[in-house]
N, C-alpha and C positions, 0 to 999 in steps of 0.2 A: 471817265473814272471806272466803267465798267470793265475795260480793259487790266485795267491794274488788279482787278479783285481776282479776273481771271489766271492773267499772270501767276501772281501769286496763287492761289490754289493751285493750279497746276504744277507749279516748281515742288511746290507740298507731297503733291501725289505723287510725282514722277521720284521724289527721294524714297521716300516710303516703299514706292515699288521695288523699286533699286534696292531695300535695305533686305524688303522680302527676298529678291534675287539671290543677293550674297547668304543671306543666313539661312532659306531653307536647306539648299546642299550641304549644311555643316551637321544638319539632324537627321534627316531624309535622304539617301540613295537613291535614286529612281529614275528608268528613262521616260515616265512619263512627268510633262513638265508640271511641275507641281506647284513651283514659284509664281508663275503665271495664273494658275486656276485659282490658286490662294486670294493673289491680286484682284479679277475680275470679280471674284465669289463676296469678297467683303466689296467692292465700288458700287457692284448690284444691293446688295444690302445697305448701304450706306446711300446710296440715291431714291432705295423705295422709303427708308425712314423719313428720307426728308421731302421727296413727293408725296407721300400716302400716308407719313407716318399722322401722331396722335393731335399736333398742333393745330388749333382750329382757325386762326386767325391768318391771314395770306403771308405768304414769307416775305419778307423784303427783298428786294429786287437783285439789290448784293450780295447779298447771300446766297438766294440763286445761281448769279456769277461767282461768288468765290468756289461752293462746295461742289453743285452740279457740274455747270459747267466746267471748271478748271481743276479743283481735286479729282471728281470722280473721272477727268477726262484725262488729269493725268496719272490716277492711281491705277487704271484700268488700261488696255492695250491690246486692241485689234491687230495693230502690225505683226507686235512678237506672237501673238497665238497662233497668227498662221503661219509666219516663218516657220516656228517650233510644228506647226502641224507638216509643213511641205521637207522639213528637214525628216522628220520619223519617216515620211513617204519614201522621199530618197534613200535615208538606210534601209528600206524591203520592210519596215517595222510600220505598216499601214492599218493594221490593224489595232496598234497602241493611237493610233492618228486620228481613226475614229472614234474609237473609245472617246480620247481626249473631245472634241468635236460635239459628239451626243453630249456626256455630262458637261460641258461647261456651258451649252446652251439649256442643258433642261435644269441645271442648280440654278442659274443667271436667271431667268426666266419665269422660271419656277417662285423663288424668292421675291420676284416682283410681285407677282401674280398674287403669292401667300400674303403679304402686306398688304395689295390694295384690296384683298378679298376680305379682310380683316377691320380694316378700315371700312369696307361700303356694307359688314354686318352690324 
């Protein structure tokens, strides 16, 4: 059954991301990929609330699988970050590459850290 929870989450996330994809370029101009950071920045937040967050009692196991593993697995995406990083590279624009690269791991990371530090005060 845990299969299906994942499933499900996942098709969740991956829309969501998709929806972010199409509607930031309608407000936002920008060659740094912004859709993607957007994506990762909330799936990071959204996995430390539900790891670290305020809930004291153990999550259920499905829930684990629905949210963690399969929304935040598919709201989130390692593949496109770096394509989008090795594409800036190929255009000579290596420096938006890193840019992009530093802040999505120190926001992602950061944001964990901020919750579970918050939680273990």
């Amino acid at each position: 059954m845990n299969w299906l929870y994942v499933f499900i989450g996942g098709g969740l996330g991956s829309v969501l991301r998709y929806a972010i994809g199409l509607t930031t370029p309608m407000f936002i101009k920008t060659s740094f990929p912004l859709a993607t950071f957007i994506s990762n920045t909330l799936a990071c937040l959204l996995l430390a609330i539900i790891v670290y967050g305020v809930q004291k009692e153990p999550k259920a196991d499905w829930l684990n699988h629905l949210l963690i593993i399969g929304f935040c697995g598919g709201f989130s995406t390692f593949s496109t970050f770096s394509n989008e990083n090795m594409q800036l590279i190929q255009q000579g624009n290596w420096q938006m590459s890193m840019l992009n690269i530093l802040i999505s791991l120190m926001v992602g990371m950061g944001i964990i850290y901020a919750v579970a530090s918050a939680k273990t005060n």
